[in-house]
N, CA, C and O of each residue as an XYZ file, in Angstrom:
340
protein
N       0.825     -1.190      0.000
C       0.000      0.000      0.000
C       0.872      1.258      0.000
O       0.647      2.132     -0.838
N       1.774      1.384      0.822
C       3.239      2.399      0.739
C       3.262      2.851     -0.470
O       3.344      4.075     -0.566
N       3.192      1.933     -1.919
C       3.362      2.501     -3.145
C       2.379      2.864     -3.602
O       2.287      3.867     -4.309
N       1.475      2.141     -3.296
C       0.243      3.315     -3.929
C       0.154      4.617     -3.321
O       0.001      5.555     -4.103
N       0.230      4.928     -1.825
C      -0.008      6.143     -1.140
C       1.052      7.009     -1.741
O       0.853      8.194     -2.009
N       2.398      6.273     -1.986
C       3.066      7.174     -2.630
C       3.189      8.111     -3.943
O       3.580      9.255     -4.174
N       2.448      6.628     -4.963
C       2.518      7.552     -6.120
C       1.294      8.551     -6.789
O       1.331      9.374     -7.703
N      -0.201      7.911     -5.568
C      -1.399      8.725     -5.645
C      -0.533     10.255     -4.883
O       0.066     10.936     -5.715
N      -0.500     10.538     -4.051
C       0.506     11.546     -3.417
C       1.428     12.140     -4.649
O       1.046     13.279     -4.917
N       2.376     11.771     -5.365
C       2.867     12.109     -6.362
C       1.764     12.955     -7.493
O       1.595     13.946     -8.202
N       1.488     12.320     -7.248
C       0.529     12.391     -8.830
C      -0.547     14.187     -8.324
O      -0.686     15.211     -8.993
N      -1.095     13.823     -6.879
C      -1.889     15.180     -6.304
C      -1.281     16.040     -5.734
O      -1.946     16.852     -5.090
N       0.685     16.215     -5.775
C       1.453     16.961     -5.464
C       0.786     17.116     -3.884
O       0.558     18.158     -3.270
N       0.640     16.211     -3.610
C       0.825     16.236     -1.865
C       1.478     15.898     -0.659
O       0.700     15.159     -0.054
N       2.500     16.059     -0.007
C       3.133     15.282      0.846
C       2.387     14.666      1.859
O       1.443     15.044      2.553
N       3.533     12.825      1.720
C       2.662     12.108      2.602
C       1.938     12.343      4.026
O       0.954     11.785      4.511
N       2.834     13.441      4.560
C       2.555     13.522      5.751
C       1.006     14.306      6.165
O       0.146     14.268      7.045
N       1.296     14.966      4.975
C      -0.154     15.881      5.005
C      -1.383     15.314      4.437
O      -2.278     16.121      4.186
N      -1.596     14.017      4.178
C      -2.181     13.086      3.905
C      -2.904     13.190      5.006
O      -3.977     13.740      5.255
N      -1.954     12.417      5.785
C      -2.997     11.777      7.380
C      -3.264     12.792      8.112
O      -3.706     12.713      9.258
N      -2.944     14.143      7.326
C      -4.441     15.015      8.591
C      -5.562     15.402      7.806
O      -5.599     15.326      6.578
N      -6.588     15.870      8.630
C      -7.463     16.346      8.118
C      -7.549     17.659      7.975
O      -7.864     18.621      8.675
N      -6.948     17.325      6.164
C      -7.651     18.470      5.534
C      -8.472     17.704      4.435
O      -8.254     16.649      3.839
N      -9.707     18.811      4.372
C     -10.623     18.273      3.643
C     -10.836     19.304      2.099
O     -11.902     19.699      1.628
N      -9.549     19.520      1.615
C      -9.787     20.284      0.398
C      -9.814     18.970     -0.713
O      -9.351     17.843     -0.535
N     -10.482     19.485     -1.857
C     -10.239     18.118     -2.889
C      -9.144     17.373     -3.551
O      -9.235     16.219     -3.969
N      -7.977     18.225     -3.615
C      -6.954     17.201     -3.703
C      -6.463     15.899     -2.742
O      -6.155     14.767     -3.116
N      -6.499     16.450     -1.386
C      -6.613     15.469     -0.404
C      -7.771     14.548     -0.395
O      -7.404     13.377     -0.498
N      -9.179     14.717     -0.296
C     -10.191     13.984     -0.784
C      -9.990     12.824     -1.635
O     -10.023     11.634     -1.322
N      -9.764     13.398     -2.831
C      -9.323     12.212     -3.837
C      -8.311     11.520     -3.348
O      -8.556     10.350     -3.055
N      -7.329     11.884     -3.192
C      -6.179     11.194     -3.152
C      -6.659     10.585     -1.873
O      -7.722     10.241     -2.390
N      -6.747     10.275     -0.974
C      -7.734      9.242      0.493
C      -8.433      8.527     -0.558
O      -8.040      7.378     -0.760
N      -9.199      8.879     -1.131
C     -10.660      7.965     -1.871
C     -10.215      6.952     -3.144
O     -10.748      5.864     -3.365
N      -9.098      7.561     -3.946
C      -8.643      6.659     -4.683
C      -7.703      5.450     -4.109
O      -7.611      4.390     -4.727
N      -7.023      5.685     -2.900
C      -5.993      5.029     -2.465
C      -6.676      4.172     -1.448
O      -5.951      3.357     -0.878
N      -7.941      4.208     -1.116
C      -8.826      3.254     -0.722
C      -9.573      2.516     -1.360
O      -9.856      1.370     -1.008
N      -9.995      3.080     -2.392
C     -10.454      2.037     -3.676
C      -9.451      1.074     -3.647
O      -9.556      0.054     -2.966
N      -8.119      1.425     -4.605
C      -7.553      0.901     -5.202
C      -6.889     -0.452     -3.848
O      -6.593     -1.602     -4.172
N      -6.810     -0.008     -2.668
C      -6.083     -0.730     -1.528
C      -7.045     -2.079     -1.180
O      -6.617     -3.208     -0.941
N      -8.419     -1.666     -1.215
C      -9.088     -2.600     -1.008
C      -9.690     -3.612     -1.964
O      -9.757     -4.815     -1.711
N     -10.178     -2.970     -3.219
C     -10.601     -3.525     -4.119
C      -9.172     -4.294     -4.786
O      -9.359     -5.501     -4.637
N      -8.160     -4.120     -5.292
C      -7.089     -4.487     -6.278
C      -5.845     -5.332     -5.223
O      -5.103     -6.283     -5.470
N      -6.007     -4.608     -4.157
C      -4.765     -5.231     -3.551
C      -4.946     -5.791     -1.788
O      -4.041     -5.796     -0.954
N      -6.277     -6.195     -1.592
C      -7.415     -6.764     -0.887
C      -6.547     -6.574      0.447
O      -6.057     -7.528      1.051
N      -6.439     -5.496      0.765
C      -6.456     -4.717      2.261
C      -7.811     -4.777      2.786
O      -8.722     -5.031      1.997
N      -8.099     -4.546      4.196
C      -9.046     -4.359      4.548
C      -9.124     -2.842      5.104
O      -8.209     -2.133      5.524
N     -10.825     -2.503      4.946
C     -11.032     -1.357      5.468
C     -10.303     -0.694      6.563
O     -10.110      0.522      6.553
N      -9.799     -1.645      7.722
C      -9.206     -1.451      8.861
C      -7.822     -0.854      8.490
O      -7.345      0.188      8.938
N      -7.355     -1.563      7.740
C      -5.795     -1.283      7.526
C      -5.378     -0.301      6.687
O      -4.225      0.049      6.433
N      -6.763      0.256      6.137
C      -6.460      1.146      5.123
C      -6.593      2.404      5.937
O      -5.684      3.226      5.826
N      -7.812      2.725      6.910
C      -7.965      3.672      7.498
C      -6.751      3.733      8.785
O      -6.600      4.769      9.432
N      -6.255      2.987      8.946
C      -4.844      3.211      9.478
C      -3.804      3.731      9.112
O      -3.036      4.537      9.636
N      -3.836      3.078      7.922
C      -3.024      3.701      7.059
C      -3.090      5.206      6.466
O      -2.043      5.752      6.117
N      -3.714      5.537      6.411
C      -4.574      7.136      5.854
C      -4.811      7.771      7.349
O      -5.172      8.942      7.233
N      -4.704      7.293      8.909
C      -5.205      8.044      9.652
C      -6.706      8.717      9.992
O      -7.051      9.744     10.576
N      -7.538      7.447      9.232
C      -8.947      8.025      9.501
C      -9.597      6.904      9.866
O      -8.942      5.864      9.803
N     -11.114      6.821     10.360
C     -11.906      5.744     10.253
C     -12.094      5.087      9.138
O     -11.867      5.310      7.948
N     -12.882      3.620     10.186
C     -12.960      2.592      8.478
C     -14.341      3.032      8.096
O     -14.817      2.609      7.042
N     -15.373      4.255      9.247
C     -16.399      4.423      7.957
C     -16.334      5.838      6.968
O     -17.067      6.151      6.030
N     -14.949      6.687      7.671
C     -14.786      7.247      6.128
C     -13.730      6.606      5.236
O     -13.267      7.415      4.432
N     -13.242      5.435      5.155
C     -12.788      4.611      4.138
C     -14.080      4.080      3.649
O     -14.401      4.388      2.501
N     -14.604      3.583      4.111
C     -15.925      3.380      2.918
C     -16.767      3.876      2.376
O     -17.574      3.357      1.605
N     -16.665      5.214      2.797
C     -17.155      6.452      2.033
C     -16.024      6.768      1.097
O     -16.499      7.076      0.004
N     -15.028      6.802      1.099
C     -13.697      7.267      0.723
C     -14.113      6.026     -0.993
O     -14.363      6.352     -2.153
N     -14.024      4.940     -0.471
C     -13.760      3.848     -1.359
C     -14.756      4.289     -2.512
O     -14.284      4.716     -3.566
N     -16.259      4.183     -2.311
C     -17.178      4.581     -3.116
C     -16.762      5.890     -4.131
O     -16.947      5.940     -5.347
N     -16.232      6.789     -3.384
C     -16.026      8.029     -4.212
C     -14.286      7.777     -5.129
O     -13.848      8.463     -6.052
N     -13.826      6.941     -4.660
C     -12.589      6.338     -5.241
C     -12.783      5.544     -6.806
O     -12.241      5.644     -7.907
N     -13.909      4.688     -6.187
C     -14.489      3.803     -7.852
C     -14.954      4.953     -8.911
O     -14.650      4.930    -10.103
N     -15.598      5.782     -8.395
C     -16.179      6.723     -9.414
C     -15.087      8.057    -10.063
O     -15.187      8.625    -11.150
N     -13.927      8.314     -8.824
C     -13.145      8.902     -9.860
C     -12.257      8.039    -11.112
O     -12.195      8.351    -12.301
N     -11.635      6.917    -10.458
C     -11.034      5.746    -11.178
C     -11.908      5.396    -12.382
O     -11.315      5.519    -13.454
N     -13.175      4.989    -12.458
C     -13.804      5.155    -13.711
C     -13.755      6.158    -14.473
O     -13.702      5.920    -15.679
N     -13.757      7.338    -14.094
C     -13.976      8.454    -14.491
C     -12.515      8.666    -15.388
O     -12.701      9.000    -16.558
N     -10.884      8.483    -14.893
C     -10.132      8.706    -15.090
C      -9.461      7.581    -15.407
O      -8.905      6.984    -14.485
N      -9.347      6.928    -17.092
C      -8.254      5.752    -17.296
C      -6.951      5.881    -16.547
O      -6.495      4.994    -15.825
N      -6.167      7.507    -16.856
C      -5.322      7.762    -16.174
C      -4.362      7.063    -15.113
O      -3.264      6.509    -15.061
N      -5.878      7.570    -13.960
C      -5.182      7.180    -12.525
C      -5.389      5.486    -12.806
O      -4.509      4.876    -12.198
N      -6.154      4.722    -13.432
C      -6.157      3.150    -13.323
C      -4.541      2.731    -13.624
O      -3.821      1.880    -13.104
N      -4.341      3.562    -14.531
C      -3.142      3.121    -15.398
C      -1.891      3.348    -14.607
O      -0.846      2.771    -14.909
N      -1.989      4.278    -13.480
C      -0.745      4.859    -12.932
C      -0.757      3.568    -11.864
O       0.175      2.798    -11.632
N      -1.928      3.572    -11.362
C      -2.055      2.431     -9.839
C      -1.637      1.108    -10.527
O      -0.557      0.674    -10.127
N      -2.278      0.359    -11.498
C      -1.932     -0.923    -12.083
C      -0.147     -1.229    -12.095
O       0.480     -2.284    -12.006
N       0.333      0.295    -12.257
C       1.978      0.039    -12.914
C       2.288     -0.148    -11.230
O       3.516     -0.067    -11.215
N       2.032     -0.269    -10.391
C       3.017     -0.713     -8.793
C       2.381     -1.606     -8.286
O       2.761     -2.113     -7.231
């Protein structure tokens, strides 16, 4: 998961550290929501370990996750960046 947080982070010019607080502007948003999609669905983490990982609850990881599938559809892009790690 390290590499995904890293290169979703890359990609939303955000440092990791500023990840795990809460800020709730939309670059941070996404980048939580895709990196919970992708953690749970592709690389079968659980909710628990993800919101640990991110520093939040597992029920905004599953809010997170939902809004994760719909940018990832939305964007071949980011599928293509997450698939390559």
């Amino acid at each position: 998961m390290a590499e995904v947080i890293s290169r979703v982070c890359k990609e939303f010019d955000i440092k990791i550290d500023e990840l795990m607080l809460d800020i709730r502007r939309a670059p941070y948003i996404h980048a939580r929501s895709i990196i919970s999609y992708f953690s749970i669905n592709e690389l079968d983490y659980s909710g628990a370990d993800v919101a640990k990982a991110l520093n939040v609850s597992r029920a905004s990881v599953s809010k997170a996750r939902s809004r994760g599938e719909k940018l990832i559809n939305k964007d071949q892009y980011l599928w293509n960046l997450l698939k390559a790690s």
